[in-house]
N, C-alpha and C positions, 0 to 999 in steps of 0.2 A: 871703061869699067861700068858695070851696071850699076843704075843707084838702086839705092838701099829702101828695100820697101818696109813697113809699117803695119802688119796684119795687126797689130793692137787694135790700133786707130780703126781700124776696117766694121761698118756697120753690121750687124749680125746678118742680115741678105746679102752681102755682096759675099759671090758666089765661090770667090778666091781664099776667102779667109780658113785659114789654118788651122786655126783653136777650138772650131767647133766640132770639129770630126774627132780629136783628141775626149775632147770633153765627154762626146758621146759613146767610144768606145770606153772611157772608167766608170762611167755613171753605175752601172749594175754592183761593180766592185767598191766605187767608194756608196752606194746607199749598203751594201752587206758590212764594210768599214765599220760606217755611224750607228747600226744595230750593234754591233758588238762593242763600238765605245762610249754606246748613249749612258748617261749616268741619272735620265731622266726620270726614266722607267725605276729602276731600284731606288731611286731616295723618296718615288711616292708612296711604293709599296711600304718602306719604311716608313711615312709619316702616315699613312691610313692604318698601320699598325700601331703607331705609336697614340692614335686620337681615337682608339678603340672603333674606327668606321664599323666593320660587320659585325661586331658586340650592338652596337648601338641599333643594328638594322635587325639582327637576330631578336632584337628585346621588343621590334615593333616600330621605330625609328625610322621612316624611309623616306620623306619630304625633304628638300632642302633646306627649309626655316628651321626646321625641328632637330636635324641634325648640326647646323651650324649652332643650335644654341648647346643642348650636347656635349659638342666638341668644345666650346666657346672659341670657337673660328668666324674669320671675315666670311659670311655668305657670299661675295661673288668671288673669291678666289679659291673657298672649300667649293663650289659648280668647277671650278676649272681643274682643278685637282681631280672630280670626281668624273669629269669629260674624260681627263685622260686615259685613267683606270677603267673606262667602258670602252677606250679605244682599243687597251692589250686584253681586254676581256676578262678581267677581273670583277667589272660591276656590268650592271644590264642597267636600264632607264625602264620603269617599269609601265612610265604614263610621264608625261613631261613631270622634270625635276623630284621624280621617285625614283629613288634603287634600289638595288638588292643585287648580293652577291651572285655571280656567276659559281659553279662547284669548284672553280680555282679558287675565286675569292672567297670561297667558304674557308678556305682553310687559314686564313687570317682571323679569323675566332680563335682568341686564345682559349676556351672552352672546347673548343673542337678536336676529337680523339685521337687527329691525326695533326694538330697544329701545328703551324710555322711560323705563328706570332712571334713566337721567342726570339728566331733568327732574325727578323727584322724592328721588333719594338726596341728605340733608344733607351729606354727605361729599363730595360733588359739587358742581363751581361752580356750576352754576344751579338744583341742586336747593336748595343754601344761599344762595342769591342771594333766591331765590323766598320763604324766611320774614322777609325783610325788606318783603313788603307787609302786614303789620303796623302798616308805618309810611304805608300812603297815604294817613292821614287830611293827617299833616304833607306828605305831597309836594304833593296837591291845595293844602293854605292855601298853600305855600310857594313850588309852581311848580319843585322842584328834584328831584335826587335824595336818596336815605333810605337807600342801602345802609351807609353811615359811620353812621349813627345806629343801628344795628344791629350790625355790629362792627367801630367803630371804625377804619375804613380806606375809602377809595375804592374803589370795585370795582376800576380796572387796577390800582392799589398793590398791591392783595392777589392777584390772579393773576402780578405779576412779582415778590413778596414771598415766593410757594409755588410751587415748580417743581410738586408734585402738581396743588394744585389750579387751577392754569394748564394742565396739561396735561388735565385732566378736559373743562375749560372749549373747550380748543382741537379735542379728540377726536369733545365733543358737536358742534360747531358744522358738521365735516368730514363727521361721520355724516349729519347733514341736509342739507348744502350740498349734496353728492356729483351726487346727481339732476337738482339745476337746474344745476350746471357742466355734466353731460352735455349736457343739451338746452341751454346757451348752446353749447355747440360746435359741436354739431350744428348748430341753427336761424337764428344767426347768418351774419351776410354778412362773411364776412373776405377779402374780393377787396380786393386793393390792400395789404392793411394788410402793413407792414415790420416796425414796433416797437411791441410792448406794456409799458406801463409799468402793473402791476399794486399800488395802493398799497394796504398794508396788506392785503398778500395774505397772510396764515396761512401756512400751511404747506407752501402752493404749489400745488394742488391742483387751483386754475383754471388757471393756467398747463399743467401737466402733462398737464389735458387737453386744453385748442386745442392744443397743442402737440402733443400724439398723431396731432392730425388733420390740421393744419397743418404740417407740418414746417420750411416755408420762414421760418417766422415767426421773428424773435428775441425777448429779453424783458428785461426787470429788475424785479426785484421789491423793492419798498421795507418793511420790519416794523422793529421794538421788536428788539433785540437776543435775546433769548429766543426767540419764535417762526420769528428769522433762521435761529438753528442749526438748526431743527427743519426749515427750508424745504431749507438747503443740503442737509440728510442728502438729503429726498424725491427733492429735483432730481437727484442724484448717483443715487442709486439708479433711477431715472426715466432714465437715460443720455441727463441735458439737459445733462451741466456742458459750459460754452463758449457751449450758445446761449441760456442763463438765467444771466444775474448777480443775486446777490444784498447787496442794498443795506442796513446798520444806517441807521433815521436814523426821523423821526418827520413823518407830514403836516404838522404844525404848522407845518413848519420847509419853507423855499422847496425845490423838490424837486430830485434830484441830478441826474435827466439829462431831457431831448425826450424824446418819440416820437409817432408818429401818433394810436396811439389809446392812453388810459389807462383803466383799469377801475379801480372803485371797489365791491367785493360786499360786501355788508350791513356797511359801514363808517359811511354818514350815519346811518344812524338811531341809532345809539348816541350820538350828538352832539348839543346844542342847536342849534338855528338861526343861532344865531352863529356857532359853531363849527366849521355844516357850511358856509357862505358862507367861513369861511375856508380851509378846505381845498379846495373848489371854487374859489378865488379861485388855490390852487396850481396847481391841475392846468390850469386855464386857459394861466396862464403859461409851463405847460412843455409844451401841444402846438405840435406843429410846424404851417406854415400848413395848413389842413382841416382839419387833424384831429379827434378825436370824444371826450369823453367819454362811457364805458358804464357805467351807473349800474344795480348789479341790487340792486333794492328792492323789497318790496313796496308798490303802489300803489291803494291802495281806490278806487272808482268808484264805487261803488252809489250807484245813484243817487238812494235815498231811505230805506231802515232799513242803516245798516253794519253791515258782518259783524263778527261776534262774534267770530272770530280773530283780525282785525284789530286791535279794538279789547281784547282780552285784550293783546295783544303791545305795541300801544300803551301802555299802563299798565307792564307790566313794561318797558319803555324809562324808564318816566318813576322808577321806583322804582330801577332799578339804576344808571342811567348822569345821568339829566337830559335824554334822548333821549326820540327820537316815532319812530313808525309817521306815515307820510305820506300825503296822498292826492295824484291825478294835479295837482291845480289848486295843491296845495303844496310840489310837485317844482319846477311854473312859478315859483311866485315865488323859491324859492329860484336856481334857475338865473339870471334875471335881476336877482339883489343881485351875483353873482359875474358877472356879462358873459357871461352865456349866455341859451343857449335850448333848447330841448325841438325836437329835430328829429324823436322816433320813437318808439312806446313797443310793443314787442310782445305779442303775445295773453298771454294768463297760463301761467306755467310752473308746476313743483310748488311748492307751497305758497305757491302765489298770488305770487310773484316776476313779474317781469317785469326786463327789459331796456328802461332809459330811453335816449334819443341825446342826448346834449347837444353843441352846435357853438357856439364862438364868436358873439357877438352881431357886425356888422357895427358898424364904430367911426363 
């Protein structure tokens, strides 16, 4: 019998050993691995968001003494943080220990037209919402959400619990909606339509705009007591008050008035499948005969590798709320638990949105 050899043992030149050829055939694959499971990169971007970094350099700020007092951060470990973020090309070194944002990291100014701050400052609802997937080991075993296991609260508790960070939460959400309200006004067919019953509309924002363009239209908007007052300011200022009422009261709950058509913008997905069958189970009941429900969600289709935004936002539903990202053949079954159907879904708007039709199932 041969004995038993020992490539462990074997010094990296001896020309025999085993493990090296291994090692060097995954190398390519485990460094593309560590890019995609580095958590490095994302919690800096987060804390250079969160210590206001390109606020501070936009105002003039770009030495290192100066910014470490600032921030009131340890100077040799805000240099190492600030090494990093020159490594992903977030900052430039403008002259030894000066920087200034790269036009990525410009958009870490929360002042900035197109910002990102929001998604990443802890101070911020969804930038603090976001170090709760920490916990998606437990949301995957458990099927729920994990933001209460993180601190102690429901995510809506805690945004009607802090007027701040309700208001951070409702600010981010207006800043990205903004574009696809635009083109639902635009691209939309609102021939015929009398009355919009907008549930769980924020701060009013869709209404405001069909309504800009439509003028004949009337409306009522239904929210959570908090982002009600924030709707009537808008409306009021908007010089809607008369043809927009605004409604306190909650989807949950049978709705307060008809109309033809009701709009539902990125309300389901924050909701389980139960949840959202029952809120669609509402809107049902309170259109008038035709009428439509307008469901604007995004709708994945791909029809063979899903997109990766999709399925990132997917997971953050499922960690913050016990909510999905849906695709078109999961829009279907939900519509038909609540006595619909799927009459229309249009081309893709910004960030991948779409406009669903749902109509009455025939009894």
């Amino acid at each position: 019998m041969d004995e038993p050899t020992n490539d462990v043992a074997r010094k990296p030149e001896d020309s025999g050993s085993s493990t090296l050829p291994a090692i060097a055939d995954t190398s390519s694959g485990f460094a593309a691995l560590l890019r995609l499971a580095d958590l490095v990169t994302p919690m800096a971007l987060r804390v250079a968001a969160g210590l206001r970094l390109v606020d501070h350099m936009q105002n003039g700020v770009h030495d290192l003494a100066s910014l470490a007092k600032a921030t009131d951060s340890h100077q040799d470990t805000l240099r190492r943080l600030l090494q990093h973020l020159i490594a992903v090309d977030v900052l430039a070194e403008s002259e030894p220990d000066h920087y200034v944002p790269t036009a990525v990291g410009e958009l870490l100014a929360h002042n900035h037209p197109a910002s990102q701050a929001g998604w990443l400052d802890p101070s911020h609802m969804v930038g603090r919402a976001d170090l709760a997937l920490v916990h998606l080991f437990e949301a995957v075993r458990d099927g729920g959400a994990v933001y209460q296991q993180q601190y102690g609260k429901e995510f809506w508790d805690e945004i009607s619990d802090d007027p701040t960070l309700g208001a951070t939460f409702y600010d981010l959400m207006a800043h990205g909606q903004r574009s696809v309200f635009d083109q639902v006004a635009e691209e939309h067919d609102w021939t015929g339509v009398r009355h919009i019953l907008d549930v769980g509309g924020a701060d009013g924002d869709l209404l405001a705009t069909v309504l800009a363009k439509e003028p004949g239209i009337s409306a009522t908007l239904l929210e959570l007591p908090g982002p009600a007052a924030k709707a009537r300011a808008k409306i009021e200022e908007a010089g809607l008050t008369g043809k927009v009422g605004v409604v306190d009261g909650s989807f949950f709950d049978p709705l307060p008035v008809k109309a033809d058509t009701i709009v539902l913008s990125f309300v389901l997905h924050n909701w389980s499948d139960d949840e959202a069958v029952r809120i669609l189970g509402h809107c049902a009941d309170a259109l008038e005969p035709g009428g439509s429900v307008l469901l604007i969600e995004c709708a994945d289709e791909s029809p063979s590798k899903p997109d990766p935004g999709f399925t990132s936002a997917d997971l953050r539903m499922l960690v913050y709320f016990g909510g999905r990202e849906r695709t078109h053949g999961q829009w279907q079954e939900l519509a038909l638990a609540a006595g619909m159907s799927i009459d229309s879904v249009s081309s893709a708007l910004a960030y991948g949105a779409r406009v669903i039709t749902l109509v009455k199932s025939p009894v």
